[in-house]
C-alpha positions in Angstrom: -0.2 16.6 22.0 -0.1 13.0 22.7 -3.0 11.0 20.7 -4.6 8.5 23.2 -5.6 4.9 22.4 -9.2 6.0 22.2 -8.3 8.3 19.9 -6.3 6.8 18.1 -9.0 4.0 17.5 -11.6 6.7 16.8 -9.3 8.3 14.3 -8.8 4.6 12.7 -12.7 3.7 12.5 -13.7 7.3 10.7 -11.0 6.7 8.5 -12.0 3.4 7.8 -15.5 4.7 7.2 -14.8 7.5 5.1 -12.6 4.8 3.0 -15.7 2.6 2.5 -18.0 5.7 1.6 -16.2 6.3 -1.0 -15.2 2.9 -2.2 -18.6 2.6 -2.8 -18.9 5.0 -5.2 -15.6 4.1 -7.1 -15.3 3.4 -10.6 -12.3 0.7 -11.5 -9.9 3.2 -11.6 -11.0 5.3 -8.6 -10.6 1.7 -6.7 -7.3 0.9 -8.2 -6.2 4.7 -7.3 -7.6 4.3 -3.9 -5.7 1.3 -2.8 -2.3 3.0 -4.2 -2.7 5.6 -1.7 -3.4 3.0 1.0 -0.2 1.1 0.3 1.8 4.6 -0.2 0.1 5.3 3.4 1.4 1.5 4.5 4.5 1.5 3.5 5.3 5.3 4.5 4.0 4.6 8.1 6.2 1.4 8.1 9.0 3.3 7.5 8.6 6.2 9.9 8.2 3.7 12.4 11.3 1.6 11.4 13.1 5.1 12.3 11.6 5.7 15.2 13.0 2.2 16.3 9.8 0.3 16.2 10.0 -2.9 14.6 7.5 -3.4 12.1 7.2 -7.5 11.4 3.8 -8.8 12.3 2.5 -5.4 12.7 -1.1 -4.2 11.1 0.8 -1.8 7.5 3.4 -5.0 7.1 0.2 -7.0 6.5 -2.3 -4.4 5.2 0.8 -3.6 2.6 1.0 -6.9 1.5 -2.5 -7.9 1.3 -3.0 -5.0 -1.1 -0.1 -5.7 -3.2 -1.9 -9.7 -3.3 -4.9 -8.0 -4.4 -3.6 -5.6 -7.0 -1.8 -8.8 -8.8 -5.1 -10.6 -8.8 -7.0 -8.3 -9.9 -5.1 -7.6 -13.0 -7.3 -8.7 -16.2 -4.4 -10.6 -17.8 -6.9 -11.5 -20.8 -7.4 -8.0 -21.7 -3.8 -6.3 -20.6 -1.8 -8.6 -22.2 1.8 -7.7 -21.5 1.0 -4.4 -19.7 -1.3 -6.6 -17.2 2.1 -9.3 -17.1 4.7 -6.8 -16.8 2.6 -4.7 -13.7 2.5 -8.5 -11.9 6.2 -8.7 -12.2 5.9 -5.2 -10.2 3.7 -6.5 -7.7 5.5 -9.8 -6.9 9.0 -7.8 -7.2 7.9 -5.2 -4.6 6.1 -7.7 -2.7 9.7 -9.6 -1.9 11.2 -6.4 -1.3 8.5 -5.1 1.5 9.1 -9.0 2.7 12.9 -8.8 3.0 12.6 -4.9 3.9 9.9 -5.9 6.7 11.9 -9.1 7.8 15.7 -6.7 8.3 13.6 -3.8 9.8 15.2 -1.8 6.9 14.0 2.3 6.8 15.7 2.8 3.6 14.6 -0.5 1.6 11.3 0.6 2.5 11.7 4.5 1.5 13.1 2.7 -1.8 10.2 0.6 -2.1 7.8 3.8 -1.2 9.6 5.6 -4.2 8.5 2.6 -6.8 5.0 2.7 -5.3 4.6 6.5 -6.6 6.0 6.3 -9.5 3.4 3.3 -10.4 1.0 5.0 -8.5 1.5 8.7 -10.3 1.5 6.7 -13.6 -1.8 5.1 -12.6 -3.9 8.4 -12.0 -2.6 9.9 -15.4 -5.2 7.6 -16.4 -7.9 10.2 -15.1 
């Protein structure tokens, strides 16, 4: 079954609602958690659609992926992580030149690559629960 643009924008906005739901009711962790699955979901998407022959520069995941990546990195409390809170912005800055240069070349496995770092972090992250 084809999805329709309608659909396809309904499907977007209760997705978008059912994020912000539950963002509201995050705790630090939950929030940090919840925008590792968005950029797993960003990257991933970017990737399917790099296979499917789609290029993917200046498209909404390229930029939602990046934005998040800027906003993990900044919200790091370097004060109070010390060299945990340096070493994960080394991370964020590495993987953010490598969804550029992955993004810019239109590259399905640099991006699979870059999805596989993201998990790992991310799996590390919710041992934290």
């Amino acid at each position: 079954m084809n999805a329709t643009a309608s659909t396809v924008r309904a499907t977007g906005l209760y997705r978008r609602l059912q994020y912000e739901s539950r963002a509201a009711a995050a705790d630090p962790v939950e929030l940090v958690t919840m925008l590792y699955d968005e950029l797993e979901t960003a990257v991933g998407v970017l990737a399917a659609m790099v296979r499917q022959g789609q290029r993917v520069s200046a498209t909404e995941p390229a930029h939602r992926a990046r934005a998040i990546l800027i906003g993990l990195d900044a919200g790091l409390d370097r004060e109070a992580g010390g060299d945990v809170a340096t070493a994960l912005s080394r991370v964020y800055r590495s993987m953010r030149r490598k969804l550029d240069e992955a993004v810019a070349q239109n590259n399905a496995e640099a991006l699979t690559e870059l999805l596989d770092g993201i998990l790992t972090i991310s799996a590390a992250w919710r041992q934290l629960r």
